[in-house]
Phi, psi and omega in degrees: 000118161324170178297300226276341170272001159276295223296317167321317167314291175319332192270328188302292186292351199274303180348304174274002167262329153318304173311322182317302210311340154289343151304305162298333188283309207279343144345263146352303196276292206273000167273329156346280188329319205264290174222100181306306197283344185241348169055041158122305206295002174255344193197123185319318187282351192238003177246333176294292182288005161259290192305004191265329182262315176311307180340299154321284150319330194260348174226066171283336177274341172298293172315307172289314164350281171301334174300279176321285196301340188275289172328338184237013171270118161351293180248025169068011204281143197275347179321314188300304203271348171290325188283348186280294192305328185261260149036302155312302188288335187295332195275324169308329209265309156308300181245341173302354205227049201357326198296312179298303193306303143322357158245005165281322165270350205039036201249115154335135132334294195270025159225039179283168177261162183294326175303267198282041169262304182302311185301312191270036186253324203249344204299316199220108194236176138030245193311324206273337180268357169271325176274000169249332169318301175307310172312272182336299223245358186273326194268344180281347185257356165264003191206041177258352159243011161330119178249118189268174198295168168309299194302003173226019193284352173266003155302337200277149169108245195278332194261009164274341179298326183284342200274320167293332166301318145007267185305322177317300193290354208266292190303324168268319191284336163293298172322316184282338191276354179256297167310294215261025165278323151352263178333273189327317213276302192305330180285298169333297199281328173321272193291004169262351167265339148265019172296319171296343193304313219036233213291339146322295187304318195288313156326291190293338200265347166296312180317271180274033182256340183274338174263355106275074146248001154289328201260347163097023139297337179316304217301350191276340194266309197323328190296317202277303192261003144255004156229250202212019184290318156275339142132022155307284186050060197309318178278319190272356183288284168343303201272339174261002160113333190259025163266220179219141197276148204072010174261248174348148168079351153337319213244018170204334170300341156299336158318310231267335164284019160216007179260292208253003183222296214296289196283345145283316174290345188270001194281308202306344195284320176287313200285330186266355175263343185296146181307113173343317182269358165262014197262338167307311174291331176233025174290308181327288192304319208273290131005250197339303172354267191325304188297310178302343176296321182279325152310311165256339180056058134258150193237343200309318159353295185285313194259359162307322164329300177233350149010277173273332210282325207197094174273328176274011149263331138335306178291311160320338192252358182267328172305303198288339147297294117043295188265329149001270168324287180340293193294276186351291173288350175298318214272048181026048183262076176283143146230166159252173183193128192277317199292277186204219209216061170262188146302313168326290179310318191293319179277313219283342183258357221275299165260017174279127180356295183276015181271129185226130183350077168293340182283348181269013163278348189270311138348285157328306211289298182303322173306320189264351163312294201314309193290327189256349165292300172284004077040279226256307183271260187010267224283285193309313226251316182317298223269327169090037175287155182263105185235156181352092162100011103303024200289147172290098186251143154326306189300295281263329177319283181315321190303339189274329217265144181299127202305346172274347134339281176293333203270319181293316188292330182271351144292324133327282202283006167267354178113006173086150178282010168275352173267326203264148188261311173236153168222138179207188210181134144225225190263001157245347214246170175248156180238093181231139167263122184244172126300291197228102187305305169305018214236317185291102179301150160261286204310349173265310163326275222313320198290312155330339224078022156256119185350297155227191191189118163256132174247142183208102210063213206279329198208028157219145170320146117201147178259116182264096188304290226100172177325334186286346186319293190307308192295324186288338203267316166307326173297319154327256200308006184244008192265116137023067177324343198246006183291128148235172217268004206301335193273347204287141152297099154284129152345145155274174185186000000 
């Protein structure tokens, strides 16, 4: 498989942890909403629906671990996805934990440099839970029947992947304790040379805070320019009144034609490109997205979406933040935003002393819908990316086809009943004995719908279906040993 049909794998599996995720923003947004200045602490229902939300938000990397290694294992087996999860804590535990990082480098706590204080703080993002995902689910489809000696055969098969995963996990986290305080510091020492810039600076600093959020570096420019690491401090400045007007908020009012406008239109873009018969399926999410982008301006929903599926549209949306950033601050069109670059935020920052004409953001905000819209359908539709509902699936035909149907095709591609010794079933699978393994198309199952195809020894099967496992292994056994298949119609693939 190319990089970009893994990275498509990757987008793919990314779905289901993406869906959590408007449920935490909108959390969030709306216990905010309920008491901005205490975040719960004025009020019971906003301290339930801010932690509620944190729940969520505050653990993305726990949510992608699992996600990701259960989506990219061959047969979804939750084995895959408990090693993600467990992997994820070995590395929280490593690198989330100066005291460790100290007896690892042997360098005092307190005489660590702030990058790599800051850095292990930051350490386990995301990113980090999409990269042990992968790792989790790369070693469960290679070592997931594995047979080990008799005196250790109950480690073997499925229960050896957490274990490998384990050592894996060990090994990347000593690789971060080195690398990524490095990094983080060189990104750091980045924006304090471009800090000086003004609406240039906010432009480079839009640019690459949106293009690291995959791997979960932004938080490295945030320290320099919205928080108080050079005594810039964009957000407490803004919101208190003691920064300087048309200055301050430079570095957060361009967000807001793209949070809350430019990336609900690139959702509506995706959602009108999607294949007619995916757009029910992936409307819901893509939906959910959008509102919360717009309420709230949390968006990662929305760029997790097509991120890997289509990275050179991900650049393309870090230029057009970028040039946002730009305009807002040349043209001194400031808001602030405590939460994120929403609606919430938008009023509530709407009349404060340093808020300089936010309605022309609204303005702005409708120029860049157009603009990521027409962008965004362009670009999926030139180039054909497979974003939310274009995925290439084989199946999607057959899917249409009756299950006695589908049960003749798979018989065919299993080779006929002159190859099967047995058919059998549980609730996902098909359970088949062949005379000739080899006999058995994989790329046409996989084109039928199926999930996997497991060998399991010399000469039995299983297919992995979905729900349909009985009835097609039942329709399977009631077709004619003398039927023949020449005419049943297979998927090309």
């Amino acid at each position: 498989m190319n990089i970009l049909g893994y990275m498509q794998k990757i987008g793919k599996a990314l779905m289901v942890p993406i869906a959590v995720l408007p449920a935490g923003g909108l959390m969030l947004g709306l216990g905010y909403a309920i008491d901005p200045a205490g975040w719960g602490a004025n009020s019971a229902l906003a301290t339930i629906l801010v932690f509620g939300g944190k729940g969520i938000m505050d653990n993305q990397a726990w949510l992608f671990a699992v996600g990701v290694a259960y989506g990219l294992a061959k047969d979804n087996n939750g084995a895959a996805a408990l090693s993600g999860l467990l992997g994820l804590l070995i590395i929280e535990m490593i690198v989330g934990n100066v005291a460790v990082i100290s007896q690892i480098t042997g360098v005092p706590v307190d005489q660590m440099s702030q990058a790599q204080v800051i850095a292990s703080g930051a350490a386990v993002s995301a990113f980090t839970g999409i990269l042990i995902g992968i790792v989790a689910a790369t070693l469960y489809n290679r070592f997931h029947n594995i047979q080990l000696p008799a005196v250790l055969g109950f480690f073997g098969g499925r229960r050896f992947v957490p274990i490998v995963t384990s050592f894996a996990a060990i090994l990347i986290s000593l690789a971060m304790v080195y690398i990524w305080p490095v990094v983080y510091g060189a990104l750091v020492n980045f924006g304090i040379a471009i800090s000086e810039l003004g609406a240039t600076g906010a432009g480079l600093y839009g640019f690459f805070n949106r293009l690291l959020i995959p791997i979960g570096l932004h938080h490295a420019l945030n320290q320099v320019f919205i928080f108080d690491l050079v005594g810039i401090s964009d957000i407490s400045k803004f919101w208190s009144g003691t920064g300087e007007l048309g200055v301050t908020g430079i570095y957060q009012g361009g967000f807001f034609p793209v949070m809350g406008y430019g990336l609900p239109a690139a959702c509506l873009a995706m959602y009108h490109c999607a294949k007619p018969e995916n757009k029910k399926k992936v409307g819901g999410i893509l939906g959910a997205s959008a509102f919360t982008a717009i309420l709230t301006g949390v968006t990662e929903p929305i760029e997790f979406a097509f991120m890997f599926v289509a990275p050179a549209l991900y650049v393309v949306h870090a230029v057009l933040t970028a040039l946002s950033m730009y305009l807002a601050a040349s043209m001194q069109w400031i808001a602030g935003f405590t939460f994120s670059g929403g609606l919430i935020d938008f009023v509530l920052s709407f009349n404060l002393p340093l808020a300089v004409k936010p309605y022309m953001l609204i303005l702005q905000g409708l120029c860049f819908a157009a603009l990521y819209y027409a962008v965004f359908r362009f670009a999926i539709i030139k180039f054909d990316l497979k974003t939310p509902g274009r995925e290439s699936e084989l199946a999607e035909d057959v899917r249409q086809t009756s299950v006695g149907e589908r049960a003749a095709q798979f018989l065919k591609a299993l080779g006929g009943h002159s190859n099967l010794t047995s058919i059998d079933s549980c609730i996902t699978r098909l359970r088949l004995s062949l005379k000739d393994v080899s006999r058995a198309d994989e790329a046409t199952l996989k084109a039928l719908g199926a999930m996997g195809v497991v060998r399991i020894g010399e000469n039995n099967l299983q297919v992995i279906v979905g729900t349909e496992a009985e009835q097609i292994a039942s329709e399977m056994k009631q077709i004619p040993t003398h039927q023949d298949l020449s005419e049943i119609p297979l998927p090309s693939h």
